[in-house]
N, C-alpha and C positions, 0 to 999 in steps of 0.2 A: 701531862707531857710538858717539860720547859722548852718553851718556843725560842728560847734565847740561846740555848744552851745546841739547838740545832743553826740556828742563825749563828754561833761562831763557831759550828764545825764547818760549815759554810766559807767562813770568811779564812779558818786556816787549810781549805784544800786547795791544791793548784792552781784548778779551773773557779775560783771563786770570784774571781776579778771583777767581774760585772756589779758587782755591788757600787764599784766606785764609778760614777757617773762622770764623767770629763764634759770638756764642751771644744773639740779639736777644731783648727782653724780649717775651714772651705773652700772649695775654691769656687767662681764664680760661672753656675751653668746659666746658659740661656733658655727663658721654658718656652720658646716660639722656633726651638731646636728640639728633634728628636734625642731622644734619651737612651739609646742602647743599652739593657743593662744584662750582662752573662754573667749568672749566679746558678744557682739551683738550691735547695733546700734552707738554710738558717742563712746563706749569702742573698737570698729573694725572699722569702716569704713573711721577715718582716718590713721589707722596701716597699714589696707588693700588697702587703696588711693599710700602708699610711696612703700610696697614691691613691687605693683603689677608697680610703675612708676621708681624703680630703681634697682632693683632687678635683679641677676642673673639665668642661669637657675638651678645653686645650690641652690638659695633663694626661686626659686620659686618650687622647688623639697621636701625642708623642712619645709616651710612656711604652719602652718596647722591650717586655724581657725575651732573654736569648736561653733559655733552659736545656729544654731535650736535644739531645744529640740528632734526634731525626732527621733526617734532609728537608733544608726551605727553601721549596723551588720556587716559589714567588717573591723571597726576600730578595730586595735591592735596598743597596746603601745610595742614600741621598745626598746633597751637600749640607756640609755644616752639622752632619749627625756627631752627638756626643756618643764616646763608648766610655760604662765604666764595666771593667773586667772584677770580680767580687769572690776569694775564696778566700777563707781564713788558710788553710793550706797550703795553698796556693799547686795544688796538686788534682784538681778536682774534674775529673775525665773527660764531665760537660763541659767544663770551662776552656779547656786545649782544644776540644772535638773543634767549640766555636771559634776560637784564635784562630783553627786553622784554616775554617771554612771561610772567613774574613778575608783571610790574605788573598785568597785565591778568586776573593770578588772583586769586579770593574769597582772601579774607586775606590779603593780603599788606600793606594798611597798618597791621597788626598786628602784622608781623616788626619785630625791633629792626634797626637799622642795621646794612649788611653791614660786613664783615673783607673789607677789599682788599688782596693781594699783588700789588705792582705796584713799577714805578720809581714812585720820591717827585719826578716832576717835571710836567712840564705836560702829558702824555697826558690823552687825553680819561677813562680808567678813573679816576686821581688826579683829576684837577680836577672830575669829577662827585662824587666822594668825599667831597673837601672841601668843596664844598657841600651836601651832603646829611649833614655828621656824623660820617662811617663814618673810622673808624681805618685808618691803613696802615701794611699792615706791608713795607717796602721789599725789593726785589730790587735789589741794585747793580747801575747803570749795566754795569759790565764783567764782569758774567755773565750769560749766556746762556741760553735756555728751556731746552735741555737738557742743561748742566750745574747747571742747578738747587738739586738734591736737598738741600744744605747750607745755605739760605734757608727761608725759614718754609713754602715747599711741602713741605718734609720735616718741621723740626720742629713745626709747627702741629697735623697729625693724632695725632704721636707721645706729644704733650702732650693733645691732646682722649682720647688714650686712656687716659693714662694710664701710657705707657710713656715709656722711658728715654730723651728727647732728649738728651739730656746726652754720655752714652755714645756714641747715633750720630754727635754731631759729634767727638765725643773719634779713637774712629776712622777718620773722617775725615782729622782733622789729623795724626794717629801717620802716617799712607801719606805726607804732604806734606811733613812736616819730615822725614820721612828723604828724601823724591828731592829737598830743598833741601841737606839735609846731604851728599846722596850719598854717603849707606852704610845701612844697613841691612837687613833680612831682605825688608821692602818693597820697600824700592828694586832690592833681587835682582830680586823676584819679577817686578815690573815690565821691567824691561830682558832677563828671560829670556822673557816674553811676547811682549815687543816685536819681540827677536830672530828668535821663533818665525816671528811673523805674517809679519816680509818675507821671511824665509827661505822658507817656505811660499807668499807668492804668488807668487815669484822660477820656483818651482816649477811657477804655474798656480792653485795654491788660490785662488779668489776667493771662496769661499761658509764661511761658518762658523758654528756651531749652537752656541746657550747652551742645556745640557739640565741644569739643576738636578732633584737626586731630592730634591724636597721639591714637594708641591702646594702650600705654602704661597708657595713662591715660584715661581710661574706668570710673576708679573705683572713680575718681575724680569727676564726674560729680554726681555717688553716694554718696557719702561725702557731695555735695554741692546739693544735693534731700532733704538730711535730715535737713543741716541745715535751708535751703527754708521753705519748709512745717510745720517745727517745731516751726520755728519762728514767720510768717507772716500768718500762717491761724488760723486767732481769731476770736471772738467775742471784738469788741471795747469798748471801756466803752461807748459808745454814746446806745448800744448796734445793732451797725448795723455788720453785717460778710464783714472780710474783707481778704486780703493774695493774692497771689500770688501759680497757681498750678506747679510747677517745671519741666521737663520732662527731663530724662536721656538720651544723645544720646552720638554718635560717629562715628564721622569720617573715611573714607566713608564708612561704611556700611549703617547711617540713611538717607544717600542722596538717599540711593535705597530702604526704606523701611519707613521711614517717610516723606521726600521732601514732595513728593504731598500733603497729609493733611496739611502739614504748608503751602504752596504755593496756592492751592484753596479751603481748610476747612473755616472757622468762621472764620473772622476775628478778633481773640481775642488773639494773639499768637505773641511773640518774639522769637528770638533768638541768640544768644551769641556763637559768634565763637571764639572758643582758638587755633593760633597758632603756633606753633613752626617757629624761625627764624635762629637757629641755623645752625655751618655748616653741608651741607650732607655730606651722609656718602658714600663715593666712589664708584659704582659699575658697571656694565659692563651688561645692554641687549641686549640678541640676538634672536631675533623674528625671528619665523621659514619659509621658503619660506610657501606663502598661506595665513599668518596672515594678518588682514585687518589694521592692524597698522604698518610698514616698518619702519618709522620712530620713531619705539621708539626706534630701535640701536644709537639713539643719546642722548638720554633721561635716564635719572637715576628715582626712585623708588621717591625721593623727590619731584622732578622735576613735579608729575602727581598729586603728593598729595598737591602742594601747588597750582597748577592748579585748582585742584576736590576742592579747598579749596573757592579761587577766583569765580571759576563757579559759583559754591553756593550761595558764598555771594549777586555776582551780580544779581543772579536770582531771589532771595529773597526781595532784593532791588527793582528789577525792578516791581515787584508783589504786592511794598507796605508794603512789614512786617517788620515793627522796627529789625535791624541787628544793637546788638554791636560790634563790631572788638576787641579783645583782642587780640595783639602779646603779645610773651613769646620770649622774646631773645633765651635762651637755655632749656634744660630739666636739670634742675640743681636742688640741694637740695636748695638752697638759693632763685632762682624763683619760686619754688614751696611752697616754706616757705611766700615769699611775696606774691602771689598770696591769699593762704590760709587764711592771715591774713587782705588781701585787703576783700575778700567777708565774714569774719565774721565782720570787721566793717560795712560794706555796711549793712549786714543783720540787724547789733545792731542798725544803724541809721534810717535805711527805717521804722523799729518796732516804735521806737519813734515818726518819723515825720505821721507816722498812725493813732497815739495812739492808739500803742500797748503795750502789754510789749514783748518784743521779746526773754524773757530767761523763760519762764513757758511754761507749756503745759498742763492746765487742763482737758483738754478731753482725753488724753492719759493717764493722772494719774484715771481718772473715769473706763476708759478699763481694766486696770489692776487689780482694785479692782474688778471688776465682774468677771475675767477671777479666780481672788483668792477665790470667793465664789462659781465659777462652781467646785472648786477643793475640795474644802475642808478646804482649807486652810486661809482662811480671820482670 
């Protein structure tokens, strides 16, 4: 399979934009200020992937996303709370649901002008924008809600925190300019992935599990659900159904709560371990006379988790179920950047060598239109 030869069917479709990595200018949030942020799917879940993996417990104190439309009877707006409104669309149901449920709360014509991430053109989110004041911070026409991550839904919170946007686009664009150059350690890693997965479904595997051992990156494995499912469960043009089903886990808690069905369920199932190789972080256990473990006064918190990590793998191996190995040197903006940008190439290649298209979703746009004529609204 020529990896390269799907990496510039990539860069000549519409929605291919994401490749090119920017660094747009920001504006300047407060992180001792609530952070409102109304998104939903590829406008959150990679804002919500970086707070929730570098985040302090000040960030994670302010940090407030505004998603489902449900009624929040206990939300009040406070002073000096930041909003930023987030749709590539600028049309997106949740997103008006909450504009409007705003307006209609105590204080709110107290809030300064929201922060809109949107396309910079005539959508109803921009042109209410610009008449109300509010600054935009653009998503390019030719990227997608859920290739996102590289537009100010990522660096916008990395910067309200205080961390290293810079870096996360940096690695980013290191994974792109090698599958442009076609060489590099990336671009391996990439094309041995890619290999895996068809090889792998070729086999039957249609289900595959992101299990990062880091709780800090839960929300990552959601991040990389959406872009999964959205991408690669089509209808082909040959018209046979094709995709991959994705499954959200983490480290260890799914060792105690999924293990078994991946280990003696159907065998139709991979999984993909993410783990940190950075150094630990110093600490001191003292297990109480009685504990059936004495030996862990020797043992640090890392030390069990990169254990519970290896167990895993090996067991899963030993059982027969396709196990990729992802280490991550550190939990850094920059790994996290390359990472991000390594599985939406993977995604964008796998779609093509499918034939697929991996940037539409027409059964999701069919959803919505019915959901807008149960309302009233079509």
């Amino acid at each position: 399979m020529d990896i390269h030869a799907h990496w510039r069917s990539i860069a000549a479709h519409p929605m291919g934009g994401w490749r090119q990595v920017a660094e747009p200018a920001l504006p300047t949030l407060d992180p001792g200020k609530r952070l409102l942020w109304c998104g939903i799917g590829g406008s959150l879940l990679p804002s919500e992937t970086l707070v929730r993996a570098f985040g302090d417990e000040r960030a994670f104190r302010n940090w407030v996303p505004l998603a489902s439309p449900e009624p929040a009877p206990d939300f009040r707006l406070q002073p000096g709370d930041q909003l930023v409104l987030a749709s590539k669309s600028g049309k997106t149901l949740e997103l008006w649901t909450w504009i409007s449920r705003l307006r209609a709360l105590p204080g709110h014509g107290e809030l300064a002008a929201p922060i809109l991430i949107t396309q910079d053109d005539a959508n109803p989110l921009a042109t209410w924008g610009r008449a109300n004041g509010c600054r935009i911070l653009p998503i390019p026409v030719e990227v997608g809600g859920r290739f996102s991550a590289f537009t100010p839904i990522g660096t916008l919170p990395l910067a309200w925190m205080g961390r290293d946007a810079a870096a996360f686009l940096r690695g980013g664009r290191e994974v792109a300019a090698e599958l442009e150059a076609d060489q590099g350690p990336w671009r391996d890693r990439v094309a041995a992935t890619v290999a895996l997965l068809l090889d792998a479904h070729q086999q039957g595997i249609t289900e595959w599990v992101l299990m990062p051992y880091a709780m800090r990156l839960d929300n990552l494995s959601a991040w990389w659900v959406q872009l999964v499912a959205e991408s690669l469960g089509k209808v082909a043009k040959d018209g046979t159904r094709k995709g991959f089903t994705p499954i959200r886990a983490v480290g260890p808690v799914d060792q105690h709560s999924q293990l078994q069905r991946w280990m003696a369920g159907p065998r139709n199932l991979g999984v993909i371990v993410l783990t940190l190789d950075g150094t630990p972080v110093p600490e001191k256990l003292d297990p109480p006379p009685g504990s059936p473990y004495p030996g862990l006064a020797g043992l640090q918190g890392t030390d069990i988790l990169r254990a519970q990590a290896e167990g895993t793998m090996g067991a899963l191996e030993a059982a027969g179920v396709p196990v990729l190995r992802w280490p991550m040197p550190a939990l850094t903006e920059h790994e996290v950047g390359a990472f991000m940008m390594a599985w939406q190439a993977i995604i964008g290649i796998l779609g093509f060598a499918m034939d697929l298209d991996p940037f539409d979703q027409p059964e999701v746009e069919d959803g919505k239109k019915r959901t807008f004529k149960r309302l009233g609204l079509a």
